[in-house]
C-alpha positions as CSV (number, residue, x, y, z in Angstrom):
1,X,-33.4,11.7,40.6
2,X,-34.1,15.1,39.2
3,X,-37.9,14.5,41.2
4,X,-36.4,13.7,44.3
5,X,-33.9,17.0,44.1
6,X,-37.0,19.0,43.6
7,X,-38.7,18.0,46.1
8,X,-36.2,18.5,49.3
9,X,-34.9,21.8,46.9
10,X,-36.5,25.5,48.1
11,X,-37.8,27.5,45.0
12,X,-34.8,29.0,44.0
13,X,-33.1,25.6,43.7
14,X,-35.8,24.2,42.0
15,X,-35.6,26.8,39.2
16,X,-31.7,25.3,38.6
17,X,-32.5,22.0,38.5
18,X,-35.0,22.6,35.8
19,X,-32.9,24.7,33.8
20,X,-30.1,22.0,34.4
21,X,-32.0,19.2,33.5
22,X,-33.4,20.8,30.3
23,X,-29.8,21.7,29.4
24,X,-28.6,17.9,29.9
25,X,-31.7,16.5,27.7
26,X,-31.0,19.1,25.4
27,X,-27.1,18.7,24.8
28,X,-28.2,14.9,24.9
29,X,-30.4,15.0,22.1
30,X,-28.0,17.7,20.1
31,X,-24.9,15.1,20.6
32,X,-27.5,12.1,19.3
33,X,-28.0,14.3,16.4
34,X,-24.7,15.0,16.0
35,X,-23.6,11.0,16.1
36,X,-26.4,10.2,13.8
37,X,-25.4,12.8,11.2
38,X,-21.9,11.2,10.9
39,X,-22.7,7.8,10.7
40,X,-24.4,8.7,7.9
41,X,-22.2,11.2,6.2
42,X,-19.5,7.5,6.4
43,X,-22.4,5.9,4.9
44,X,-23.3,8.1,2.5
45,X,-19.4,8.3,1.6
46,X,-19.2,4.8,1.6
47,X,-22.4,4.3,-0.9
48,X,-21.1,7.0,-3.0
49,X,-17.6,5.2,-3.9
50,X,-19.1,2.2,-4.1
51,X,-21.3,3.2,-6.8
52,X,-19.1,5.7,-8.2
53,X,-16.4,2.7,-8.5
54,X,-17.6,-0.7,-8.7
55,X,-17.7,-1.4,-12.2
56,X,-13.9,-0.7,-12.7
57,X,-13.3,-3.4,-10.8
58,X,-13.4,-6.8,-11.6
59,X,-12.7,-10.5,-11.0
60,X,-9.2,-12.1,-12.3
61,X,-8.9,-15.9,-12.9
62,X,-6.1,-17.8,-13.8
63,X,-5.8,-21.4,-14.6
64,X,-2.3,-23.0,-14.2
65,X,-1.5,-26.5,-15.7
66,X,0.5,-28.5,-13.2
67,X,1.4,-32.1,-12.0
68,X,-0.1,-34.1,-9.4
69,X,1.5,-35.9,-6.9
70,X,0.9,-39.3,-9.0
71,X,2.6,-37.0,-11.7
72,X,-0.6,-36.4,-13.7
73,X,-1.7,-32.8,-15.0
74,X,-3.8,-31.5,-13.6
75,X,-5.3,-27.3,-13.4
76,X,-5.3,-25.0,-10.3
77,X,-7.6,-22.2,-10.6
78,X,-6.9,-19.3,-9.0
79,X,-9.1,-16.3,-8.1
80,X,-8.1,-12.8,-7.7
81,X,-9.7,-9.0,-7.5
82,X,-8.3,-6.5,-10.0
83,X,-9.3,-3.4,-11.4
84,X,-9.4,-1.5,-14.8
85,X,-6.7,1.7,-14.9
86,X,-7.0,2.3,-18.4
87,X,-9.8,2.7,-21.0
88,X,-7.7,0.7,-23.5
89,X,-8.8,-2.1,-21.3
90,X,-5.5,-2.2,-18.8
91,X,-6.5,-4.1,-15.4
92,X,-4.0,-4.6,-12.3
93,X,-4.2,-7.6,-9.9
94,X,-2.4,-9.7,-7.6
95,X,1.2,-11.6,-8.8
96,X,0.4,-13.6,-11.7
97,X,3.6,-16.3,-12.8
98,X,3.7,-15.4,-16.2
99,X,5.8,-18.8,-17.2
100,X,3.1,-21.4,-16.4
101,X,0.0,-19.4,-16.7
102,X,-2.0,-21.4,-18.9
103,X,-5.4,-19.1,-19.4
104,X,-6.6,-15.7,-17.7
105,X,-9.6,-14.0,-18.0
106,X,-11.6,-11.6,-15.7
107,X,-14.8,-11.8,-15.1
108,X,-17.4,-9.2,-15.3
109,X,-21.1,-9.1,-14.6
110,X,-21.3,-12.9,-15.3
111,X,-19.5,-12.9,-18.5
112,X,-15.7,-13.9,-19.2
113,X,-13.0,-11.7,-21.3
114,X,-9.4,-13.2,-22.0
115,X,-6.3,-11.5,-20.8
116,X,-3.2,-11.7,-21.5
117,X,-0.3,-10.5,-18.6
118,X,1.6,-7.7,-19.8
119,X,4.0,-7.5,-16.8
120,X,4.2,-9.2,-13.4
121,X,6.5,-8.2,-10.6
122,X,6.6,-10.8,-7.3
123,X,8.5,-8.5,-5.0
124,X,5.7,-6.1,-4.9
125,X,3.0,-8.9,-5.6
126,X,1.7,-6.7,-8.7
127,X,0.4,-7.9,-12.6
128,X,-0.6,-5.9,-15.2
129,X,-3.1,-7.4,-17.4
130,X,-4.4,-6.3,-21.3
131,X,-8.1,-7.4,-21.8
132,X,-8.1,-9.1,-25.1
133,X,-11.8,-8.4,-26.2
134,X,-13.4,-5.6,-24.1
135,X,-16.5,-5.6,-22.1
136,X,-19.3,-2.6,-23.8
137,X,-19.3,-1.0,-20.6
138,X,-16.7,-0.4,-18.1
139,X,-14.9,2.1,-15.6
140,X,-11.3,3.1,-14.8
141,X,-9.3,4.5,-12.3
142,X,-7.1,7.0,-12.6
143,X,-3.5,6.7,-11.0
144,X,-2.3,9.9,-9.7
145,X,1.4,10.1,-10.1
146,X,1.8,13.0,-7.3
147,X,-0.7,11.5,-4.8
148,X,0.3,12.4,-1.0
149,X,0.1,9.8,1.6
150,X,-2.7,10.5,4.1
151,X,-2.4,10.9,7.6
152,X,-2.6,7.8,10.0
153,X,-6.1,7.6,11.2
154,X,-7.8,8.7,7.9
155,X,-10.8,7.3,6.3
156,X,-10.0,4.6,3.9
157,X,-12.5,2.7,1.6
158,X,-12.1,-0.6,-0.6
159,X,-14.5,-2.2,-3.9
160,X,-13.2,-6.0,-3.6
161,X,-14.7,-9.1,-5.7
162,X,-14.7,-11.8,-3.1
163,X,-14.5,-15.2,-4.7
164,X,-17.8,-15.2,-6.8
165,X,-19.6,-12.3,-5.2
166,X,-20.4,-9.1,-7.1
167,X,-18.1,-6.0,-6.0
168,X,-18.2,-5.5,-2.6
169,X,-17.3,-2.3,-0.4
170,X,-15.2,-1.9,2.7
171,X,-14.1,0.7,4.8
172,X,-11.1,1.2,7.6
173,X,-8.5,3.5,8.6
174,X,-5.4,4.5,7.4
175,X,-3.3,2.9,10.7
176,X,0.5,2.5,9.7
177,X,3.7,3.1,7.2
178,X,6.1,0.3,7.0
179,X,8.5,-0.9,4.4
180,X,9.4,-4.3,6.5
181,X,7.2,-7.1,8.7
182,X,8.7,-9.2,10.8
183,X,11.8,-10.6,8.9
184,X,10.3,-9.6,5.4
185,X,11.3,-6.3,3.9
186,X,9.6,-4.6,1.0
187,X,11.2,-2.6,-1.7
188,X,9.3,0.3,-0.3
189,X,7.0,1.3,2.2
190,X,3.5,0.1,2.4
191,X,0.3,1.7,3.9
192,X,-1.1,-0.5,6.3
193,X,-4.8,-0.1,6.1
194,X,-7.4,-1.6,9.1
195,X,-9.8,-3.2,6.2
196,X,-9.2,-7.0,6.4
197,X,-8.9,-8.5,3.7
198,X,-10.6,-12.1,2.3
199,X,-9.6,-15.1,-0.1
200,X,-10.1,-13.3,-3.9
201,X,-9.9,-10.0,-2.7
202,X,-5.9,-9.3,-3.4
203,X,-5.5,-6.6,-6.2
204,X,-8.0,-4.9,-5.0
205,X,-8.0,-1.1,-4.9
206,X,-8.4,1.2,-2.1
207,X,-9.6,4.8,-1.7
208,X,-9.4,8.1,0.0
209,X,-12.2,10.0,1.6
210,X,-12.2,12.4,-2.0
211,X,-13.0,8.9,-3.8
212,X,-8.9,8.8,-5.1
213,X,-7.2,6.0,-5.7
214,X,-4.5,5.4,-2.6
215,X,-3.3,2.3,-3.8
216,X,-3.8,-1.4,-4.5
217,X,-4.4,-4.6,-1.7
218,X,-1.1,-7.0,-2.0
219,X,-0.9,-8.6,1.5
220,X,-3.4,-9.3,4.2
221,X,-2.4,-9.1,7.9
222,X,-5.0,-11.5,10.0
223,X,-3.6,-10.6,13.3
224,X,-4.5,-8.0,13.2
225,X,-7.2,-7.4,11.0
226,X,-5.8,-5.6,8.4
227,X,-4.2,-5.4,5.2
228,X,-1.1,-3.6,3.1
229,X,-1.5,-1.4,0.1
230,X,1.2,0.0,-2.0
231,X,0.2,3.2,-2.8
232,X,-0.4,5.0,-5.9
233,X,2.8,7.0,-6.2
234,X,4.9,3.5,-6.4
235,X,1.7,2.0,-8.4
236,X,2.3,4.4,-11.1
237,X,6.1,3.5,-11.4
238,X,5.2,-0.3,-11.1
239,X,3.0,0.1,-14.2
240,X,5.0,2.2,-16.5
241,X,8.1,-0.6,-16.2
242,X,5.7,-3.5,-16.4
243,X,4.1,-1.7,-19.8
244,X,7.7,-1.0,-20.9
245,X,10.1,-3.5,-19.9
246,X,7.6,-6.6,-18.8
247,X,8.9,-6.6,-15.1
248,X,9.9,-3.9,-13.2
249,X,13.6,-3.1,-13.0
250,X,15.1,-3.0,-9.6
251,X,18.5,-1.6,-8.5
252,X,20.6,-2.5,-6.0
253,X,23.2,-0.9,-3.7
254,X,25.8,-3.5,-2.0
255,X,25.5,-2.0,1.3
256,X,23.3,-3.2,4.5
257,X,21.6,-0.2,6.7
258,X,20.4,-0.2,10.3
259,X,18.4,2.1,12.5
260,X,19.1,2.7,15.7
261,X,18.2,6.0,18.6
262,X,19.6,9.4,18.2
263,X,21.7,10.8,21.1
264,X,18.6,12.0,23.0
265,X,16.5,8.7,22.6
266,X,13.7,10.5,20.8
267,X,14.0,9.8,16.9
268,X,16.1,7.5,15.0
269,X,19.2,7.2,13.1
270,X,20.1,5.4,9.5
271,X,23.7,4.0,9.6
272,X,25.8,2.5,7.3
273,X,26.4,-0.8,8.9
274,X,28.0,-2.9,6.3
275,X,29.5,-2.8,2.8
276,X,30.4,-5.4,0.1
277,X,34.2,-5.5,-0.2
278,X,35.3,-4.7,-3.7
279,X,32.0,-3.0,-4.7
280,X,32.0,0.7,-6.0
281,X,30.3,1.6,-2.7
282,X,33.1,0.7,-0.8
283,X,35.9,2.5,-2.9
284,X,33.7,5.7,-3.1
285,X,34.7,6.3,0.3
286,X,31.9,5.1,2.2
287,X,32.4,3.3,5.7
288,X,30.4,1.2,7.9
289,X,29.6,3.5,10.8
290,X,28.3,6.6,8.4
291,X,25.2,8.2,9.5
292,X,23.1,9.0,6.6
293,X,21.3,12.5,6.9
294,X,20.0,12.7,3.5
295,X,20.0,11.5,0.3
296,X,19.5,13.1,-3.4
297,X,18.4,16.3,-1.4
298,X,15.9,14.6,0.4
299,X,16.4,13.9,4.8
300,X,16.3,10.3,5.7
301,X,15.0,10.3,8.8
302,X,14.3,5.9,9.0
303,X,14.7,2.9,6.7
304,X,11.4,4.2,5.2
305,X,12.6,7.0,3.6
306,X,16.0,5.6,2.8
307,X,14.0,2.3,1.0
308,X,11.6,4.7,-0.8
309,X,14.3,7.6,-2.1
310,X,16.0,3.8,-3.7
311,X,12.6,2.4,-5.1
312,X,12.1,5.6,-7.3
313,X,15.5,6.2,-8.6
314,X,16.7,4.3,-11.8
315,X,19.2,1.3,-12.0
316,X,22.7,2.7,-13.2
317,X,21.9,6.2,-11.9
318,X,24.5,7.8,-9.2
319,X,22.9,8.5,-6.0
320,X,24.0,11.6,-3.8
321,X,24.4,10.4,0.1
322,X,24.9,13.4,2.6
323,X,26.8,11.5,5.4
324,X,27.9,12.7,9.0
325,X,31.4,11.4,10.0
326,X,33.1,12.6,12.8
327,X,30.6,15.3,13.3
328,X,31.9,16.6,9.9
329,X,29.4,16.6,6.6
330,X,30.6,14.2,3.3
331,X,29.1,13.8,0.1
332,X,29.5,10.3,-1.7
333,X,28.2,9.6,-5.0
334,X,27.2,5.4,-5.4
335,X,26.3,3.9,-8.7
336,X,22.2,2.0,-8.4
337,X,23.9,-1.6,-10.1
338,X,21.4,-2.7,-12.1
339,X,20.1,-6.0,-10.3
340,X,20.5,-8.1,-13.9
341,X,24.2,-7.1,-13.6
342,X,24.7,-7.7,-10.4
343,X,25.5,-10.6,-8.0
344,X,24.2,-10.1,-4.9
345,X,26.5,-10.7,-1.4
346,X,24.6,-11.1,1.9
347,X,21.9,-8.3,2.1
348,X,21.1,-5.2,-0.2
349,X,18.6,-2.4,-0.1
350,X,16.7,-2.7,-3.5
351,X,16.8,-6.6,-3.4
352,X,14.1,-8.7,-1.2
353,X,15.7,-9.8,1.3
354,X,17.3,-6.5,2.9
């Protein structure tokens, strides 16, 4: 083309194209450069975690004594990913039952260590394990109490241990927050991360472009390709009431929430739309209808916030709700029941099914 415009072109003209076409295969070859020098900044990023994490993680096997249907015994093995967060030889993995669990052991580098489960916690699909007799060499990772959530659309990488492969690295984006799917509502909100995820590879953990820990793999999403982490702010919660109590302690308020538009259509609003009759919630004052601005000092602007400012307050604390009513401003302090005490009528935030 550029031959054929030089040709019918005076001299003047001609001078342009040339300087045009050099500028073209110039920007062309700058922007290749440019391409090529971040795919390999992601894989140099994705090497570098890899190697800087794979031998905290490991491969968690449980073998579970059952009946068959002729009603003979018979074991179910069942294969797991999990990681080491302690150098006392802590790991964290999928949901283990801890009432018919018959053997666990991870596996590392071909060679099998007993566990015993500390703590397991099905709501959140979480175990904490204690390695009886340590491997000579391993890794941990750290959890970070304080750890922000990232920004949708960051870089996030994974180490998993599918079925009987050595440690394996992925890498996705950071695409979603949601603390319900479908019908199913979590206790708090996960991160939904595009890195699918495989059989074995729950209780896997997942990283941040700095090589921090963002959280661990509980749930896979094949529709879409992608998988649910809960991140390392609820992690570290998880694990200190699984080391201390053997489960992790849940509290429930006997009062049903609902989003729905503010007045201009362009956010959302969390209202009060039902309350257990009789419960302390009801005769603090508290009325279907409420809208709830914020709560302990902190705005709830949607269900996520509301479920999260719940999952990290203790059962039998008071909780301070800012309400509006009547476009006047209430306070209302409601007593966190502890779940063990409480009886649960129709749906609650704190319990699984709300």
């Amino acid at each position: 083309m550029f031959i054929r415009l030089l040709k019918r072109a005076p001299m003047e003209a001609r001078a342009s194209v040339v300087i045009l076409a050099t500028s073209l295969l110039v920007s062309s070859q700058v922007a290749y450069g440019q391409s090529r020098g971040s795919v390999l900044d992601l894989q140099k990023a994705v090497q570098g975690i890899y190697q800087d994490r794979k031998n905290a993680v490991v491969r968690v096997k449980v073998a579970t004594e059952t009946l068959s249907e002729n009603n003979e015994p018979k074991v179910v093995l069942r294969v797991f990913s999990g990681f080491f967060i302690s150098e006392k030889g802590q790991v964290l993995t999928s949901y283990l039952p801890t009432d018919n669990a018959t053997r666990v052991w991870i596996e590392k580098g071909g060679i099998s260590f007993l566990a015993d489960i500390v703590g397991s916690d099905a709501r959140t699909n979480v175990a904490l394990l204690q390695v009886i007799n340590l491997p000579d060499s391993f890794d941990y990772i750290e959890l970070i109490e304080d750890k922000e959530s990232l920004e949708i659309g960051a870089l996030a990488f994974s180490v998993t241990s599918p079925l009987d492969f050595s440690p394996t690295p992925k890498f996705g984006l950071v695409t979603g927050y949601e603390s319900h799917f479908a019908e199913v509502v979590f206790p708090l909100t996960y991160t939904r991360l595009s890195i699918s995820i495989g059989p074995a590879e729950g209780g896997s953990p997942a990283f941040d472009a700095d090589n921090e820990l963002i959280g661990i793999v509980i749930a896979t999403l094949p529709e879409v390709d992608s998988s649910y982490i809960i991140p390392t702010k609820a992690l570290a919660r998880i694990v200190s009431h699984l080391t201390q109590h053997q489960k992790v302690r849940y509290g429930l308020l006997p009062i049903e929430f609902e989003e729905k538009p503010d007045t201009y259509n362009i956010g959302k609003r969390v209202l009060v739309k039902s309350i257990v009759p009789g419960s302390p919630a009801e005769r603090s004052g508290l009325q279907p209808g409420d809208e709830i601005l914020n709560l302990e000092g902190s705005q709830i602007a949607d269900l996520n916030d509301l479920r999260d400012s719940i999952f990290f307050k203790d059962p039998g604390d008071f909780l301070l709700f800012t309400i509006k009513r009547d476009q006047k401003e209430l306070d209302f302090a409601i007593l966190l029941e502890p779940e063990e005490d409480h009886i649960a009528e129709g749906n609650t935030v704190g319990s699984s099914n709300n």
